[in-house]
C-alpha positions as CSV (number, residue, x, y, z in Angstrom):
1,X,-29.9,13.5,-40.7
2,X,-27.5,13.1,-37.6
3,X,-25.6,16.3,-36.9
4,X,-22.5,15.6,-35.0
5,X,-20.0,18.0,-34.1
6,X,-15.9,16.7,-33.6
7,X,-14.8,19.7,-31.6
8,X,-17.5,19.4,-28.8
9,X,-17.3,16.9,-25.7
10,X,-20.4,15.5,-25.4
11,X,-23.3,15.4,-27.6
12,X,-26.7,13.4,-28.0
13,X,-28.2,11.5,-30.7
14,X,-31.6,10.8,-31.2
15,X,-33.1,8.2,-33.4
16,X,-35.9,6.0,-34.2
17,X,-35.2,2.2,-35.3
18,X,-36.1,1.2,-38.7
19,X,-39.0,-1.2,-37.0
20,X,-39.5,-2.5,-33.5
21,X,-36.4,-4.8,-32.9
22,X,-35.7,-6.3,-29.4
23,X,-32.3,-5.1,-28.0
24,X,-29.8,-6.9,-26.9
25,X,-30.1,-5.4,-23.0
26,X,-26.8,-3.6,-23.8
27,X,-26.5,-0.1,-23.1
28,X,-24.3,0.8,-26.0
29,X,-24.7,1.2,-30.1
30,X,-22.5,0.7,-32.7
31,X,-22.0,3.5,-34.9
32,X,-20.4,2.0,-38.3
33,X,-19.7,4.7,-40.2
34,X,-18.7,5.4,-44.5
35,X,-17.2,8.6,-45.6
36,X,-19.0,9.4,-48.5
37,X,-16.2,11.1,-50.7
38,X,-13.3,9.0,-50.1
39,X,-15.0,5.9,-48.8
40,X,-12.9,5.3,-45.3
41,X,-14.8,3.3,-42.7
42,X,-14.7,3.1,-39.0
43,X,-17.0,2.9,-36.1
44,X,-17.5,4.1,-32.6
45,X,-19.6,3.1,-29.6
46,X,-22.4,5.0,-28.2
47,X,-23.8,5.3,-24.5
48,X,-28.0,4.4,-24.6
49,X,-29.3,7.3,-22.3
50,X,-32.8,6.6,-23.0
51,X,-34.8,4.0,-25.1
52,X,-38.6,4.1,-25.6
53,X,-39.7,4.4,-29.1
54,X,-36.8,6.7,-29.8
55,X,-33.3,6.1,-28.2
56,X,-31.4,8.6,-27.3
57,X,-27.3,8.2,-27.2
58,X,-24.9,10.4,-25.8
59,X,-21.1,10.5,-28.1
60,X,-17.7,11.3,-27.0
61,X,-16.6,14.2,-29.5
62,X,-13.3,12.4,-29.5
63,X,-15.0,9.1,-31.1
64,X,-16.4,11.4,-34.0
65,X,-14.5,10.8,-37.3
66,X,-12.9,13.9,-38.9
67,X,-14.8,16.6,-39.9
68,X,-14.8,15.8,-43.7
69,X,-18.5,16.4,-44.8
70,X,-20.9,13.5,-45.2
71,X,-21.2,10.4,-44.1
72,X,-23.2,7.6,-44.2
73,X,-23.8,5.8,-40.3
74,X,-25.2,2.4,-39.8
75,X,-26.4,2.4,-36.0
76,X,-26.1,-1.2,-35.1
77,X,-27.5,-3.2,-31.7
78,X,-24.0,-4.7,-29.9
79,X,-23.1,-5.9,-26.7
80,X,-20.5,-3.3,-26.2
81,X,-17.2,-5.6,-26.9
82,X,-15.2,-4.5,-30.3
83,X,-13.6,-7.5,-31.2
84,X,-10.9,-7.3,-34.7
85,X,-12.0,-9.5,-37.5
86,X,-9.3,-11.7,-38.0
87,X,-10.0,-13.4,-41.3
88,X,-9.3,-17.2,-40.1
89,X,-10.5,-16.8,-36.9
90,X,-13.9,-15.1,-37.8
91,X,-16.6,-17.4,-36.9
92,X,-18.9,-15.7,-39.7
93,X,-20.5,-17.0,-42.8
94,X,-19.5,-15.5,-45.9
95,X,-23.0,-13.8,-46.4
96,X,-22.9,-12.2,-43.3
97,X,-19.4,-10.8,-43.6
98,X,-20.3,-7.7,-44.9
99,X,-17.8,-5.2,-43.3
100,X,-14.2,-4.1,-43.7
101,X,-12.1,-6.8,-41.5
102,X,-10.7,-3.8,-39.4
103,X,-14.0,-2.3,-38.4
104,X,-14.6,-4.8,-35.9
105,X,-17.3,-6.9,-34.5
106,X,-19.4,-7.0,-31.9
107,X,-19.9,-10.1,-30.1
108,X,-21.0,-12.4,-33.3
109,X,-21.4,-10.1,-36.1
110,X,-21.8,-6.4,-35.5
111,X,-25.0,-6.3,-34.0
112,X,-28.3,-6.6,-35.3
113,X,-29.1,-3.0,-38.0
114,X,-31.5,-0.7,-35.8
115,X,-30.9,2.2,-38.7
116,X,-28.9,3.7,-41.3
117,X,-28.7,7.6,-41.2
118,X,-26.9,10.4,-43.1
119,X,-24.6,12.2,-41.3
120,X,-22.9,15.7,-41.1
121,X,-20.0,16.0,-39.6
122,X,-18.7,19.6,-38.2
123,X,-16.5,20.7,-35.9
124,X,-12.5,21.6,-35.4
125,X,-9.3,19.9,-36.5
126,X,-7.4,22.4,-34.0
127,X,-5.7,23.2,-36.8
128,X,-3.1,25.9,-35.8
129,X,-1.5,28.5,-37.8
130,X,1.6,28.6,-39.3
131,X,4.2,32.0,-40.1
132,X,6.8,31.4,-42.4
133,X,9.4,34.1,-42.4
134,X,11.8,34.2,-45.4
135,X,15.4,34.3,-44.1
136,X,16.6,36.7,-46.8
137,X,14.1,38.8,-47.8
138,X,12.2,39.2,-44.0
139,X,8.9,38.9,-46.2
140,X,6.3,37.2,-43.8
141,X,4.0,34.6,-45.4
142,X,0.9,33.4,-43.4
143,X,-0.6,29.9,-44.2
144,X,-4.4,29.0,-43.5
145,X,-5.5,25.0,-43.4
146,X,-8.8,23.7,-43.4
């Protein structure tokens, strides 16, 4: 379980590849990521602090999806260049096109599978609060988002 929180700057990752899988010699993951609930997809690059049996990534708090629960995070090898998917100009076979055509790709493909994790997502929308004064009865009516 990957604990990631939106409202922080910085924060680290750990994680341990499914199996020994040689990298590509980038220095960045791809972090494909599935909102559980409501099913919306996106993904977000990672900077490789450290690789040894574990690997280590630090992520930009901004990069974090919204702080909507669970997720489920493929963490993915790449090359570091997000390319669109453009369906007639995808140079993919149809069994290995097995992402949303907005996501993205990485080089050819989006990188070989190093994991898939669970994620929680916490954090701050900066949601700020709103006063609603009635103009004709000076009644004062505070609303509270999540």
């Amino acid at each position: 379980m990957i604990q990631l929180d939106k409202s922080r700057e910085t924060q680290s990752v750990v994680f341990w590849p499914s199996e020994a899988i040689p990298f590509s010699g980038s220095s960045q993951v791809n972090f494909v990521w599935n909102q559980d609930y409501n099913q919306q997809t996106g993904s977000f690059l990672g900077e490789i602090v450290s690789r040894k049996s574990w690997i280590v990534v630090s992520v930009s708090g901004s990069d974090v999806p919204a702080p909507t629960g669970l997720y489920t995070v493929e963490i993915r090898d790449t090359d570091g260049t997000l390319e669109d998917l453009i369906w007639n100009l995808a140079d993919l076979d149809w069994e290995d096109a097995d992402t949303d055509w907005n996501v993205g790709q990485a080089g050819t493909g989006l990188g070989t599978l190093l994991t898939t994790e669970r994620a929680m997502i916490s954090g701050s929308n900066e949601v700020s609060l709103t006063t609603y004064v009635s103009p004709n009865e000076n009644a004062k009516y505070t609303t509270y988002t999540s």
